[in-house]
Structures are given as structure tokens and as C-alpha cells.
C-alpha positions in Angstrom: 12.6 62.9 164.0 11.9 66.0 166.0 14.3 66.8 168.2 13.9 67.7 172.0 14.3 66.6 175.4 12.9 63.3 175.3 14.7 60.0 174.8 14.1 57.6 171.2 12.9 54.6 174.2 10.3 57.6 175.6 8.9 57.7 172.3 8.9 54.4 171.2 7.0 53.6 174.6 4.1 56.6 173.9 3.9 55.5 170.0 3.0 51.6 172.1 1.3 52.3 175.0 -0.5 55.7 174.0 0.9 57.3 177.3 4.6 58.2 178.8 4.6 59.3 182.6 7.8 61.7 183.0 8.8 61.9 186.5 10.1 65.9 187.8 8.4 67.4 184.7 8.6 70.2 186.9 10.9 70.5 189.7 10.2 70.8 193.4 10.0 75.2 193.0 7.9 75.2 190.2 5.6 73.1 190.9 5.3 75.0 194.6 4.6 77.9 192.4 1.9 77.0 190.3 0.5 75.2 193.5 0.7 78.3 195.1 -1.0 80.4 192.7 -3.7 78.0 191.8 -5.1 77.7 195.7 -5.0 81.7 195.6 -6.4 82.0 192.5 -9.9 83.6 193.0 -10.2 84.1 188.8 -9.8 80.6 188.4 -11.8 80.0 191.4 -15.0 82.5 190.5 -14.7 80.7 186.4 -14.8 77.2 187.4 -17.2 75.0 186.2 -19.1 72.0 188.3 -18.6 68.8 186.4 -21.2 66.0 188.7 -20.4 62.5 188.0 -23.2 60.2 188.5 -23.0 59.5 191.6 -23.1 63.5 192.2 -19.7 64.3 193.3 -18.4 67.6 192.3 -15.2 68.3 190.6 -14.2 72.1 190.0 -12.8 72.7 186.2 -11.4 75.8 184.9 -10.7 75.9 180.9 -8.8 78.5 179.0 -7.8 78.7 174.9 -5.0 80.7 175.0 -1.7 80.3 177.6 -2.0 83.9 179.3 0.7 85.8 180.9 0.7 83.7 184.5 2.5 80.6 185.7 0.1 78.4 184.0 1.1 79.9 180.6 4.8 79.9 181.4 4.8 76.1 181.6 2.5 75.2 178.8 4.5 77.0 176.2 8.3 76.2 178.1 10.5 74.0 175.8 10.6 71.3 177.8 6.5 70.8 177.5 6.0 71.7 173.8 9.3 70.1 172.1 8.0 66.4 174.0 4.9 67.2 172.3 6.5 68.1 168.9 8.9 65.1 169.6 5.8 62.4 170.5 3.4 63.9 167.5 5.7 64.3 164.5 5.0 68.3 164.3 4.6 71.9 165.2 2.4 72.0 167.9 0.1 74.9 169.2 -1.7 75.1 172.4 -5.4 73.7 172.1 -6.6 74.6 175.7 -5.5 74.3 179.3 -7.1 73.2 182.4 -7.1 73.1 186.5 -8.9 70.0 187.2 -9.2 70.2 191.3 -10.7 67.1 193.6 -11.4 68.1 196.7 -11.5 65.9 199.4 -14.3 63.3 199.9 -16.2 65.3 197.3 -14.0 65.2 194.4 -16.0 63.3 191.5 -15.2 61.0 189.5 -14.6 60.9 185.6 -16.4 58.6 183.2 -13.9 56.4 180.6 -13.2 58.7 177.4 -10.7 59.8 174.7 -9.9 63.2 174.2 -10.7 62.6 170.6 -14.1 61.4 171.4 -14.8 65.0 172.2 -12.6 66.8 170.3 -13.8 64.9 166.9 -16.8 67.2 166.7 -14.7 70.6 166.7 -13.6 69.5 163.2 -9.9 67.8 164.1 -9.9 65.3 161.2 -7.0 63.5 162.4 -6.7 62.3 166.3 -3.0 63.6 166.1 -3.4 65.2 169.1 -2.6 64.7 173.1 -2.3 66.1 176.5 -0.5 66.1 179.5 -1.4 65.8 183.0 0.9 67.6 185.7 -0.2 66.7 188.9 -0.1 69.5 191.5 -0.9 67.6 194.3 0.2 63.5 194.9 -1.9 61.8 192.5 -3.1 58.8 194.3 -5.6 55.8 194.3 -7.3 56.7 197.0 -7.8 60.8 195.7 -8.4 59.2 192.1 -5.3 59.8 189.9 -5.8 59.0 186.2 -6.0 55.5 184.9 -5.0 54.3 181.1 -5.8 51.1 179.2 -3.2 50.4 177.7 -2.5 50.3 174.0 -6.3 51.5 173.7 -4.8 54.6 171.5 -4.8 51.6 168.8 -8.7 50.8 169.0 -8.9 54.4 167.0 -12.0 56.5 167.7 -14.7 55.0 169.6 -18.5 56.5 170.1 -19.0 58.5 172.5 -22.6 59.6 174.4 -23.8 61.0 177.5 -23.6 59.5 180.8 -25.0 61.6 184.0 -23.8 64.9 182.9 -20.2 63.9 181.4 -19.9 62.2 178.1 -18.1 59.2 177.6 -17.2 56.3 175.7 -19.5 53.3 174.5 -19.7 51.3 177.8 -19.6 48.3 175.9 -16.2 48.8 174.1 -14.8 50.1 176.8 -15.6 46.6 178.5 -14.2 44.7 176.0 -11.2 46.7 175.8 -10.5 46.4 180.0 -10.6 42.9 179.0 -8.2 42.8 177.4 -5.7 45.8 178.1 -3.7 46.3 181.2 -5.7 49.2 183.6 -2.9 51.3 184.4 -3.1 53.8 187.7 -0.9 56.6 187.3 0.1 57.4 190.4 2.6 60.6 190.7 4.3 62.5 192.7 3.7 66.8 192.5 6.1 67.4 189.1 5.4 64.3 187.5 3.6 64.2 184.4 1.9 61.6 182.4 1.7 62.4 178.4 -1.2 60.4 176.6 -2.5 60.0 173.2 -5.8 61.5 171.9 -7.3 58.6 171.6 -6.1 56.4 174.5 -8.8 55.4 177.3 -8.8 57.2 180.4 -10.8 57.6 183.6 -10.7 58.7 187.1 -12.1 57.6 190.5 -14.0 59.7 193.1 -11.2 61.2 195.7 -12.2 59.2 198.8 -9.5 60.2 200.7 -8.6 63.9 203.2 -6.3 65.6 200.6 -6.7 67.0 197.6 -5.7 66.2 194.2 -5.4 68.9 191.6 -3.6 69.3 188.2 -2.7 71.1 185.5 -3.9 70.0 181.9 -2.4 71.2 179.1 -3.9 69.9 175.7 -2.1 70.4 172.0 -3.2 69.9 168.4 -0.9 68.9 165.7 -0.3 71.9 162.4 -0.9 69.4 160.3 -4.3 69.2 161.9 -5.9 72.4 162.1 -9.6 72.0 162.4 -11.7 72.6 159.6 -14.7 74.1 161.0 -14.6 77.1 163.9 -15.5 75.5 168.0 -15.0 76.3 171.0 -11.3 75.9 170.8 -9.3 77.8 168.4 -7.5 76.6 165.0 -4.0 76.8 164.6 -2.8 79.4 166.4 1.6 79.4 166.0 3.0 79.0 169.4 5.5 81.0 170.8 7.4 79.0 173.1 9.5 80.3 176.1 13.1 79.4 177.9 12.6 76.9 180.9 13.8 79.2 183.2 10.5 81.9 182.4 8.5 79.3 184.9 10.4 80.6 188.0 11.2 83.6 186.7 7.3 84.2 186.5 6.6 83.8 190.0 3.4 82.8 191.4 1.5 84.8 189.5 -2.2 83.3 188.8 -4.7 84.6 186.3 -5.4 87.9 185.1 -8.7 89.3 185.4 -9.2 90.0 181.9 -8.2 86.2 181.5 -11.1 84.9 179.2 -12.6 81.0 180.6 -14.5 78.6 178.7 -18.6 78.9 180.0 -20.5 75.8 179.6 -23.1 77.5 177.9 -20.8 78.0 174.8 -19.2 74.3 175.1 -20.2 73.1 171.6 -19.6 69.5 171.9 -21.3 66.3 172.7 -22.0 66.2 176.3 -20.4 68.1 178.9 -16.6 69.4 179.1 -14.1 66.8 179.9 -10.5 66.3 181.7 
């Protein structure tokens, strides 16, 4: 057992349910940091993508490989992150990309059911030993469309995936039979809170319908063990060098670098669009 700052029940739930939600992953000042820089953030602004769901909302992504020197990079390689990785995968960890998924209000799309796996499959990761975790910068509500989870669905393994409006997602008719049969879980959170899932576990989100926004950070690992076998988009194992908690404040608000290099969807080798 890896050790770190998660508790044995913590585990035990993720290894059942496919996803832990961690309330105060960050604390009140960091995550007013990292808000801070991301609304001023006109590099992540000017490399965003436009994901359209199908009913042609518009939700702004921006996707990087590698940490950086900002806030962004501070938190995806602090202790506290990667060690609950390590702990919840059963190994060295390294950083498989990061993301600032932003709803805005009224307009923020929605996102079709998927696994991460479903997607990350074709980059050559053999195994779905792999996972993410959602910070949410914002309150992450029903009404702005926070993440939802089937639960347990990590243990259906990979299901097919295709395209679906300009997003790719998972066989509608499995994920059918599995929302008949698995609790639909809302994860609704509070800025700082975080919500760890599985590779392979369902997820989805609703259009924001509401006047506030919802944004959050993503950051996404891969497992040693499972370092792809063919060169993508996203890099192979790449050893992690992970920081004190205390380098998150100590960074500041500071967003991205110019010289910050951001996935294009031209170069998006996968199935279907680029997901969150």
C-alpha cells in the first residue's frame, strides 16, 4: 500500500464506486488563487478550444501536457494531489494532461456520457489504470451542470465509444443499460472540493442553465506501469517531480506563461473530439 494522505475507507470506497469526492482539496486561498488567475488568464483564454454539444452550447477548454511553472502546475504536482493518485492506483504516477473546463452562464454546453479510457485507449494505454480529478473552481451545481457518475460503472471495463454531435461518447445503448441499473450520482461541490474518478467510470455533464458560472480544473494521470506504447497527443511516462503543499500559495496567482504550449484540435489524434 502506497502511502499518502488519504484514508484505507477513501480507497476502499474509489476501488467500489470508481470515484472519491474529497471535500477542501484546496483550501479557501488557493482555490481564490487559481480562480483568480484563471478569469485573468488571457493565454488560457486566446488557446481555448470550443467544444459544441448537440444542442450547440459552447463550452471553452484549454489542454496542456506538461504542469508549467503557474498555479495550475503548483497543484497538479503538490503531494497532496499526486500521493492520492499514487495511493488510489497502486503506483508512480506522472502527469498525463491538465485542463480548465469553463461553463459559462446560460451557454455552457453540456457533455455527452464517456470514460476517460474510451478516449485515452487509442493513445496506446494498454491498461485503464489511469484517473483524474476534478477541482471545481466555481460551486459545482445542478442547475450550472456539475459532473455526474454511475456508480460502480468503472467495473463494466471499456465500453465503445463513437461520435456524437462533435464530442465522442460512449455506446448509448450501454450506457442505458447501465443507468438502469447503477445509482446516477450528481456531484455537487463546493470551490476546493474535488471528486477523484476512475478511468473507466461513466461520467457526464448537463448544460449550465443557470447565471453563474462553473469552471474547474482537471488534472489527469497515467500509472508507470502503464506507459503507452505508441507516441499521441499526450506524452509517455514522463517522472514527476512533485512539490511541498505550501508551493500553491507560495506561487501566487500566477496564470500561464506565454511560451506555455496548448493542445490544438487539429493535432487531437483520437476518436472524436477532446473530452472533459
Amino acid at each position: 500500500m502506497m502511502t499518502g494522505p488519504l484514508q484505507l475507507q477513501q480507497i476502499r470506497e474509489f476501488e467500489e464506486h470508481g470515484f472519491l469526492i474529497v471535500k477542501s482539496l484546496l483550501t479557501s486561498d488557493e482555490t481564490a488563487l487559481v480562480l483568480q488567475a484563471a478569469r485573468e488568464d488571457e493565454t488560457l483564454r486566446s488557446n481555448a478550444m470550443d467544444v459544441v454539444d448537440t444542442k450547440g452550447r459552447t463550452t471553452h477548454l484549454s489542454l496542456w501536457n506538461h504542469p508549467g511553472d503557474d498555479v495550475y502546475g503548483a497543484i497538479c504536482r503538490s503531494r497532496r494531489v499526486v500521493e492520492s493518485m499514487e495511493q488510489l492506483l497502486g503506483d508512480e504516477v506522472y502527469h498525463y494532461h491538465s485542463k480548465l473546463s469553463a461553463k459559462q452562464p446560460r451557454v455552457g454546453g453540456a457533455w455527452e456520457w464517456h470514460q476517460d479510457y474510451g478516449y485515452w485507449y487509442q493513445n496506446g494505454c494498454l491498461y485503464p489504470d489511469m484517473a483524474s480529478v476534478f477541482i471545481a473552481l466555481d460551486p459545482a451545481t445542478r442547475e450550472n451542470g456539475c459532473l455526474q457518475v454511475l456508480r460502480g460503472s468503472h467495473k463494466l471495463g471499456r465500453v465503445e465509444h463513437g461520435r456524437f454531435g462533435t464530442q465522442t461518447g460512449a455506446d448509448p445503448e450501454r450506457v442505458q443499460a447501465a443507468m438502469a441499473r447503477m445509482e446516477l450520482v450528481y456531484c455537487e461541490m463546493e470551490p476546493g472540493d474535488a471528486v477523484f474518478f476512475h478511468g473507466n467510470t461513466l461520467h457526464s455533464s448537463d448544460a449550465n442553465q443557470s447565471e453563474k458560472p462553473r469552471w474547474g480544473l482537471i488534472c489527469c494521470y497515467n500509472t508507470k506501469h502503464n506507459d503507452p506504447y505508441k507516441d499521441s497527443h499526450h506524452p509517455r511516462f514522463t517522472p514527476l517531480q512533485k512539490l511541498e503543499d505550501s508551493a500553491i500559495l507560495s506561487m501566487g496567482a500566477k496564470g500561464s506563461e506565454s511560451g506555455k504550449v496548448f493542445l490544438e484540435r487539429s493535432k487531437d489524434k483520437t476518436q472524436g473530439a477532446v473530452k472533459a
